[in-house]
N, C-alpha and C positions, 0 to 999 in steps of 0.2 A: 572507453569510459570506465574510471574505476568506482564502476557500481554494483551490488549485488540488490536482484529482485526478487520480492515475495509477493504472492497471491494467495489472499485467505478469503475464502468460502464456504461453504456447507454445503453449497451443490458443483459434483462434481464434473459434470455438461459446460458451466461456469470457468470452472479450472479449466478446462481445456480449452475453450474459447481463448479463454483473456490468454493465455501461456500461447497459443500458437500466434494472438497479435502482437502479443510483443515479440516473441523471437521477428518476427517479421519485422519492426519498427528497430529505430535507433535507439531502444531502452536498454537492450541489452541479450545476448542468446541464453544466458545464462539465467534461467528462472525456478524457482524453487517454489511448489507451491503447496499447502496445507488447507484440510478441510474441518479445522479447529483452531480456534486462538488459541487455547490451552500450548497446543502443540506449536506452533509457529513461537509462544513465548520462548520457549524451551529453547527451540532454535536460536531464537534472534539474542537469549541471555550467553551463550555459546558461540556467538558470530563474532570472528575476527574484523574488527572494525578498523583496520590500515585500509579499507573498501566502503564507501557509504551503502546504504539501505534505502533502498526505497519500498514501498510496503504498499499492497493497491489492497485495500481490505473493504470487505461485508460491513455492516453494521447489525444484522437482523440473523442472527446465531446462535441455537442454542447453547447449555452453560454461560462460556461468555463470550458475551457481545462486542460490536465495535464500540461502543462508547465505554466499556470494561476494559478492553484492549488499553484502548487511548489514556484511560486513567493511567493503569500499570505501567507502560512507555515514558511517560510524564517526569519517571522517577528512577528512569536508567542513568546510570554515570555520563555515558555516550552517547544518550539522546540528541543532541547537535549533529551526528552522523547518519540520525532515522529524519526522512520525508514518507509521508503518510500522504496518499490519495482514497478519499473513499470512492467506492466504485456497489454503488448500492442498486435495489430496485425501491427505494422509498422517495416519494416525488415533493415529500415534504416541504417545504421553504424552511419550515423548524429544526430540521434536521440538517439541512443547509448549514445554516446562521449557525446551528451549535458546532458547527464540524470544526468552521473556521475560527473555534474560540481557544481549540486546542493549537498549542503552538506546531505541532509537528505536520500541521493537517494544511499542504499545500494547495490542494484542490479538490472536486467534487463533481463526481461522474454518473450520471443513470446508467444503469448496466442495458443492454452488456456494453464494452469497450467496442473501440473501433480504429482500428489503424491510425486514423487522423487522430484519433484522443490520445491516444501512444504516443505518436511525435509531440501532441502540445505538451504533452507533460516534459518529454526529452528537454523541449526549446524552454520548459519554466525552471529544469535543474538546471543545467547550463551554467547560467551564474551563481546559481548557491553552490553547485559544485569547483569553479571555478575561486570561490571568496577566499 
């Protein structure tokens, strides 16, 4: 699949979880993962985008956050190549409902991940990466 993965967190227990179920899952072995938006910006303004992105991000980060993230994203040239999953521990409905208002925001996970939430996300690229 020509996708490249990011995982952005604040806790690093987190990163290592989600990065070893994905290598495991059909998302991809290749995972890159950061314990700042700040930093992941930097990367992702820098990422060769002939590869789509997919981005399993926190929402609840100091500095900035994921709904800080998702603004900034909003307004990349290449945006059309970034899918966004949040993968939070907030059990909110409200957070929910706002996630899916960003266009980039495919889907919405309570942490931690789980091998089976890897593959569903795999089977909901699929066609977008396919379009």
């Amino acid at each position: 699949m020509n996708l490249d993965v990011v995982v952005i967190d604040d806790d690093a227990i987190v990163l290592f979880l989600h990065k070893v179920l994905i290598k495991k899952s059909r998302l991809s072995s290749s995972v890159i993962d950061f314990l700042s938006a700040e930093e992941a910006l930097e990367y992702i303004h820098h990422h060769d985008f002939s590869r789509y992105l997919l981005i399993l991000l926190d929402i609840n980060m100091p500095q900035c956050n994921g709904w800080e993230f998702l603004k900034k994203i909003e307004s990349f040239p290449l945006r059309e190549k970034i899918f966004v999953v949040m993968v939070t521990s907030s059990m909110n409905e409200s957070d929910r409902q706002k996630a899916i208002q960003y266009s980039r925001v495919i889907d919405y996970y309570e942490k931690p991940l789980s091998k089976q939430a890897c593959e569903r996300i795999y089977m909901k690229l699929i066609p977008k990466l396919n379009s």
